[in-house]
ZALORO-402833 format. One record per residue (C-alpha): x, y, z; residue in three letters; residue number from 0. Coordinates in steps of 0.02 Angstrom, whole numbers. Layout:
<sites>
> X,Y,Z,ALA,NUM
...
</sites>
This chain:
<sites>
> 376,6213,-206,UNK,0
> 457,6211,-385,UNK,1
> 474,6034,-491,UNK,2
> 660,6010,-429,UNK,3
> 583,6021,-256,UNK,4
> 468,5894,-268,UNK,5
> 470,5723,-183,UNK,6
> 493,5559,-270,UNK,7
> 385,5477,-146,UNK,8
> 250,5593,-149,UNK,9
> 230,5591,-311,UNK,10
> 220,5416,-288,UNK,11
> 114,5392,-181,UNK,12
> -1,5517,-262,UNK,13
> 14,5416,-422,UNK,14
> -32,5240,-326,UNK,15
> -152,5335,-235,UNK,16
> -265,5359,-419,UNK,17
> -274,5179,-446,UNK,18
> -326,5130,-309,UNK,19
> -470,5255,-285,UNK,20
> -545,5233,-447,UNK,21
> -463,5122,-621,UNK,22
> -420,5253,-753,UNK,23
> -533,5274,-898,UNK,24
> -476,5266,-1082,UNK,25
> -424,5454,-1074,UNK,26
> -322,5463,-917,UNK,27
> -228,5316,-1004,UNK,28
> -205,5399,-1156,UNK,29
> -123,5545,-1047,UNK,30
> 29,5419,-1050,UNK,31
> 70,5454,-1216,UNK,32
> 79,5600,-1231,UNK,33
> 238,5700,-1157,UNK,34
> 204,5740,-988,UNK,35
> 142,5568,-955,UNK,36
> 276,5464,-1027,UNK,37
> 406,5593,-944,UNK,38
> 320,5543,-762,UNK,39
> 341,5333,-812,UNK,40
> 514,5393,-857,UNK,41
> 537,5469,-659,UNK,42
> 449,5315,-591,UNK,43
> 543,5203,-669,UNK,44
> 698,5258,-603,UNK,45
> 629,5168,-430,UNK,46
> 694,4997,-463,UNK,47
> 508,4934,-341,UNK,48
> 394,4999,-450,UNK,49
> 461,4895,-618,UNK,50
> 322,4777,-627,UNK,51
> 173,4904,-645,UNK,52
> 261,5040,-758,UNK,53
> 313,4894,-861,UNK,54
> 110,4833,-866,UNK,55
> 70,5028,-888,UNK,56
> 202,5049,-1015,UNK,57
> 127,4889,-1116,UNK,58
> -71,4960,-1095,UNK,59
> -20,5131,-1150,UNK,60
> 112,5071,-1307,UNK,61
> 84,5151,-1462,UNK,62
> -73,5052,-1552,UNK,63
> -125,5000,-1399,UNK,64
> -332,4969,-1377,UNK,65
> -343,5094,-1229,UNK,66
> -513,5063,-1225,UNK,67
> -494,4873,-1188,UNK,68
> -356,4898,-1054,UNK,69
> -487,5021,-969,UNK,70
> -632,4891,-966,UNK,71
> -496,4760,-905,UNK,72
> -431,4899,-777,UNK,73
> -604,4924,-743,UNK,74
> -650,4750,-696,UNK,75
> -486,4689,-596,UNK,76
> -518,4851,-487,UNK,77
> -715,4825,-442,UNK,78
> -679,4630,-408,UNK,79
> -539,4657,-293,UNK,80
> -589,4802,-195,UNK,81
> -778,4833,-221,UNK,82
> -873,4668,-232,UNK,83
> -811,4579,-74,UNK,84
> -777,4406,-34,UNK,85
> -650,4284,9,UNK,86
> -523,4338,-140,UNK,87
> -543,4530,-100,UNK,88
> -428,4647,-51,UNK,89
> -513,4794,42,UNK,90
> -405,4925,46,UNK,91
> -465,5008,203,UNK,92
> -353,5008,368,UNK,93
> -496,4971,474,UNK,94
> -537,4799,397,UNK,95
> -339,4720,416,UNK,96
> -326,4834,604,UNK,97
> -497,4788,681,UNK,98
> -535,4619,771,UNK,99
> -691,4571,665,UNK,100
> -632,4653,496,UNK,101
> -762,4785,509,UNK,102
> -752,4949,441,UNK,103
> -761,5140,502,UNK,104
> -673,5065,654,UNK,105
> -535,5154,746,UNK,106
> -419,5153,597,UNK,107
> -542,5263,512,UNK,108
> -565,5375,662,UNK,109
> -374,5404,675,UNK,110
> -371,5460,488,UNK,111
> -507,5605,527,UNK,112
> -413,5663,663,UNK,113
> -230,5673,566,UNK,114
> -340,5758,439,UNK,115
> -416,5889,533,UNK,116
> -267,5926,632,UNK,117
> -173,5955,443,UNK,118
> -316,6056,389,UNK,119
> -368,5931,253,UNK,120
> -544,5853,181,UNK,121
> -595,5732,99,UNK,122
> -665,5746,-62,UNK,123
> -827,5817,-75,UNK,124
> -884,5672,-196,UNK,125
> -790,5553,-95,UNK,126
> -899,5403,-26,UNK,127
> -737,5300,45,UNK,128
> -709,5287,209,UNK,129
> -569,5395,290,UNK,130
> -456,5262,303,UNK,131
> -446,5219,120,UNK,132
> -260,5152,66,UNK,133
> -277,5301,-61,UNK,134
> -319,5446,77,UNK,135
> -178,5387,185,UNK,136
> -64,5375,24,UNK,137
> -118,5563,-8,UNK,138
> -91,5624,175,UNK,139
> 79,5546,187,UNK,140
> 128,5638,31,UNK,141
> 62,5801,108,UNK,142
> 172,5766,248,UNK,143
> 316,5722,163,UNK,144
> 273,5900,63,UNK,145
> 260,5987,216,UNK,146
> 392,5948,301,UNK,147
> 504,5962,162,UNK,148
> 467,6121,141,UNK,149
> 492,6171,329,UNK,150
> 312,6177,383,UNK,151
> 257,6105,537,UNK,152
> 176,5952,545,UNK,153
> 51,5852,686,UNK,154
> 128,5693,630,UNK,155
> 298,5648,533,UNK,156
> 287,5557,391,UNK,157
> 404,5447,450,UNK,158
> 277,5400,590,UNK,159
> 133,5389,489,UNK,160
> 222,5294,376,UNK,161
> 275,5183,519,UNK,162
> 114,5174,632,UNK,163
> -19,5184,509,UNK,164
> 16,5156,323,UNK,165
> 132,4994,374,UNK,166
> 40,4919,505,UNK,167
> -79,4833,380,UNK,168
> -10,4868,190,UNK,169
> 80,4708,186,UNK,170
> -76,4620,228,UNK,171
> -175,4699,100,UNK,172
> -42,4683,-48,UNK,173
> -32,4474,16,UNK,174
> -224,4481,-18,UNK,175
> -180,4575,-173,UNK,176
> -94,4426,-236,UNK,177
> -230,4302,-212,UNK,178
> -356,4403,-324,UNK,179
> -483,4329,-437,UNK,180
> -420,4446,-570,UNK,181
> -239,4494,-526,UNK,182
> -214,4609,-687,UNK,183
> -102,4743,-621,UNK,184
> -175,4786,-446,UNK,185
> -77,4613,-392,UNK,186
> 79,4706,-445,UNK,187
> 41,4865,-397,UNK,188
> 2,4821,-212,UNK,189
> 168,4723,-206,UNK,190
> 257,4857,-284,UNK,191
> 207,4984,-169,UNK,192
> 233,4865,-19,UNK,193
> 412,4837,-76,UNK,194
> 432,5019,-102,UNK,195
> 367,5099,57,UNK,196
> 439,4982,150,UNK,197
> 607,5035,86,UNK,198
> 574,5205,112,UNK,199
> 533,5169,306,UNK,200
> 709,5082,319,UNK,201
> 788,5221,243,UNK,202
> 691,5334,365,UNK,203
> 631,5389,203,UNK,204
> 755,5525,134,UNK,205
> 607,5586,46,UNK,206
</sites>
């Protein structure tokens, strides 16, 4: 697939998909200035949704910024919202907004292993997240946009994943987002991506 062939919303959706696995360290934000990285806030900008985070991005990454500090704060806003638990958490795993008793590895998760397998795909081998991790199902509804824009087959569109997995619960989860103890970007990322995907689904995507 060349550049001019590639997706808007999988690259956004791979992009999202980074944050919320793991906050970037001080060199993955210092890949924002330099060309490639400002050229791909200049492409996500151009999706009027996502305005709130590249503006926080932009201001982290500005020329003179303390990359180091926006790291730690990255850093910390990511473990207390999705890694520490507790009422003001936002676990981003399917299985805790789908299941009756919020547990995880539930059905949600199962459901992700079998889309995966039947697309051929893995997890990471250093991956300890669950299956059902908002940033695996991010990444395997990229893959299927990918796919079937470039006339492959697919098990599932990625207009019903979209639909019947990603959306079933994200707007739950980006709600929780906004109640964080720390709120520092992930607040306006979840909301963001809400906002966006859900437009995406109403447009039947037009990936």
């Amino acid at each position: 697939m060349t550049p001019a062939e590639i997706s808007p919303l999988a690259v956004v959706c791979r992009w999202a998909a980074g944050f919320f696995l793991a906050p970037p360290d001080h060199a993955a934000l210092a890949l924002y200035q330099e060309p490639a990285g400002a050229a791909l806030l200049a492409a996500l900008e151009t999706e009027p949704a996502l305005a709130a985070p590249i503006q926080d991005l932009r201001a982290m990454t500005a020329p003179g910024a303390d990359l180091a500090a926006a790291a730690d704060r990255l850093a910390v806003a990511h473990s207390g919202a999705f890694l520490i638990g507790g009422r003001r958490s936002a676990p981003p795993y399917a299985s805790v907004w789908l299941s009756p008793r919020g547990l995880l590895n539930q059905e949600p998760a199962r459901a992700m292993n079998r889309l995966l397998a039947a697309v051929d795909l893995g997890l990471p081998e250093e991956a300890s997240e669950p299956p059902d991790h908002l940033s695996f199902q991010l990444n395997l509804l990229a893959e299927l946009v990918d796919r079937e824009n470039g006339g492959l087959a697919v098990p599932l569109t990625a207009q019903g994943f979209l639909r019947d997995h990603l959306l079933t619960w994200l707007p739950d989860f980006a709600a929780a987002c906004r109640r964080l103890r720390e709120p520092f970007f992930y607040a306006g990322l979840a909301a963001a991506l809400n906002e966006y995907l859900n437009q995406k689904n109403n447009e039947n995507i037009k990936a």
